[in-house]
N, C-alpha and C positions, 0 to 999 in steps of 0.2 A: 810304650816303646814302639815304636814307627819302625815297620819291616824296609822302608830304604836305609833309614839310618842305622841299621843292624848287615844291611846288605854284606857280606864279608869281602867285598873288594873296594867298598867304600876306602875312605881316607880314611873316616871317622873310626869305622869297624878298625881298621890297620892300628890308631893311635889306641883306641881301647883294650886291644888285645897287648900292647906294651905297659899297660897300668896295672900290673898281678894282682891288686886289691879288687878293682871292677872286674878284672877278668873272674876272680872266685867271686863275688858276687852274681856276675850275669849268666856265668855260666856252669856254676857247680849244682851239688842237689839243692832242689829246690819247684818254684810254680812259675810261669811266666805266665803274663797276660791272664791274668787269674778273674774272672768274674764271679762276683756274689751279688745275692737277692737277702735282706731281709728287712724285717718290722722293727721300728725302732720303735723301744718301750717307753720311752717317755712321751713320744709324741701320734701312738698307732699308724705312723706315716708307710709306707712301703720304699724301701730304698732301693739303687743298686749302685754297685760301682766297678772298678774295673783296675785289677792294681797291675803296676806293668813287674815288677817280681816279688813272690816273696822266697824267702830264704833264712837259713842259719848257718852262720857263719864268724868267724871271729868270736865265738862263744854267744851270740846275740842271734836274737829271732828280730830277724830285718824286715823290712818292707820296704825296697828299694825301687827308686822313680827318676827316671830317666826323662832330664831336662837338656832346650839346646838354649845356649843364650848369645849375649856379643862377649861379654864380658867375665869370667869365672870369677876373678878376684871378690874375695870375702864381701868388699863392700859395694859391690855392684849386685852380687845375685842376694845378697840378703835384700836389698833393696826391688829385685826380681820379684823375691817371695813374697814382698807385702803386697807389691802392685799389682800380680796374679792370681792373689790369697792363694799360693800353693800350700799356707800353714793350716788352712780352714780344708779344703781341700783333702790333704794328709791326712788329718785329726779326723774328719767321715770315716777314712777308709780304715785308719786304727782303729775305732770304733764299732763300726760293719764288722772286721775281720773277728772283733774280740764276743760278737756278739753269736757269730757262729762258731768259734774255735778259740775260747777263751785262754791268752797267752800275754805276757808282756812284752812289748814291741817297739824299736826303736826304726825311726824312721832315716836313711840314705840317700840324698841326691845322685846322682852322678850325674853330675854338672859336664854338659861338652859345649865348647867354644863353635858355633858356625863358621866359623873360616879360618884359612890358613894360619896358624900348623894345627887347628882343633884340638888346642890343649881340652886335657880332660881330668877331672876332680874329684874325691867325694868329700862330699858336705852332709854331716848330722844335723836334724833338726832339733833342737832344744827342746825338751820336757815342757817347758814356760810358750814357746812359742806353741806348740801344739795345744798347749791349754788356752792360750789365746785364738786361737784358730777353733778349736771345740765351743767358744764362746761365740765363733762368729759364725759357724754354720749352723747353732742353736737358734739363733736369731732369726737367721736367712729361714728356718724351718719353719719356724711361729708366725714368722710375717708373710709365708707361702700359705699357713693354716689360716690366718686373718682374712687373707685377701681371698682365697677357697671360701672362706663359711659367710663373705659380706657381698662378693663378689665385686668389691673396689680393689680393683690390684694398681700396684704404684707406680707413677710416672715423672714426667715432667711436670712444675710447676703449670699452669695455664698462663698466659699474656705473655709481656716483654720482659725478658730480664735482661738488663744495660752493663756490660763486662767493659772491663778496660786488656789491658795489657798486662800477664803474669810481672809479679817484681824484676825477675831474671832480665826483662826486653827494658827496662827500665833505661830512662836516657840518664847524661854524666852526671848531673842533678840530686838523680835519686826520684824525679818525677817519672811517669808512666808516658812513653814515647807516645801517641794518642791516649787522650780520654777516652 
């Protein structure tokens, strides 16, 4: 959570304090901007992370994170989520938290709109999706251990790679406006 975006005479602040559900989330008992250190057992790695709330609330031990986007509607920020792995991301930080403070956790958006009228949202993230996201920062973790113990970390291919034009720019055809 970003201390402008929190600023209490923002726009944004003003439209979240009208949302009763974000407001007992962001502002009832609870931890903001919470930082943890620990050793993940699987991989003796040293971690940290940094969750912007946690909380219990609505009967549920939260972890709530506070996103800005263009678009709130359902199929725009789920689409958000894949393209900034906020699911891999979250799944760390449930993980980290459960490893020092062992609890069940469901994880919270609150989705705010960047621009006028900054509608504001929450959004759960799916059991499924965080276990797809625990799959993806396992990965990320192995292939940080790989490239650590060989000292080949990964990059671009070498030479020319020859692209065309996404299908989307495609001309009336259905061919690619340049080859």
């Amino acid at each position: 959570m970003d201390g402008d975006e929190l600023d209490t005479e923002s726009p944004i602040a003003r439209l979240i304090r009208d949302n009763g559900d974000a407001v007992l989330l962001l502002y009832g008992p609870g931890d903001t901007q919470l930082s943890m250190v620990w050793q993940d057992a699987e991989t003796g790695l040293l971690c940290k992370g940094r969750i912007d709330r946690r909380c219990r609330a609505m009967g549920l031990n939260l972890i709530v994170d506070l996103k800005t986007t263009r678009n709130a509607q359902t199929w725009a920020f789920t689409g958000d989520i894949a393209k900034y792995r906020y699911h891999a991301q979250l799944a760390f930080y449930v993980d980290g938290l459960a490893t020092l403070a062992p609890a069940e956790r469901h994880v919270v958006f609150l989705v705010v709109e960047k621009d006028p009228p900054f509608c504001s949202r929450l959004v759960g993230l799916s059991p499924e999706a965080l276990d797809a996201g625990r799959a993806e920062y396992r990965r990320y973790m192995h292939q940080y251990i790989h490239a650590r113990d060989t000292g080949q970390w990964p990059g671009y291919p070498p030479g020319i790679e020859w692209v065309g034009l996404p299908k989307w720019a495609a001309g009336s055809n259905g061919e690619e406006v340049i080859p």
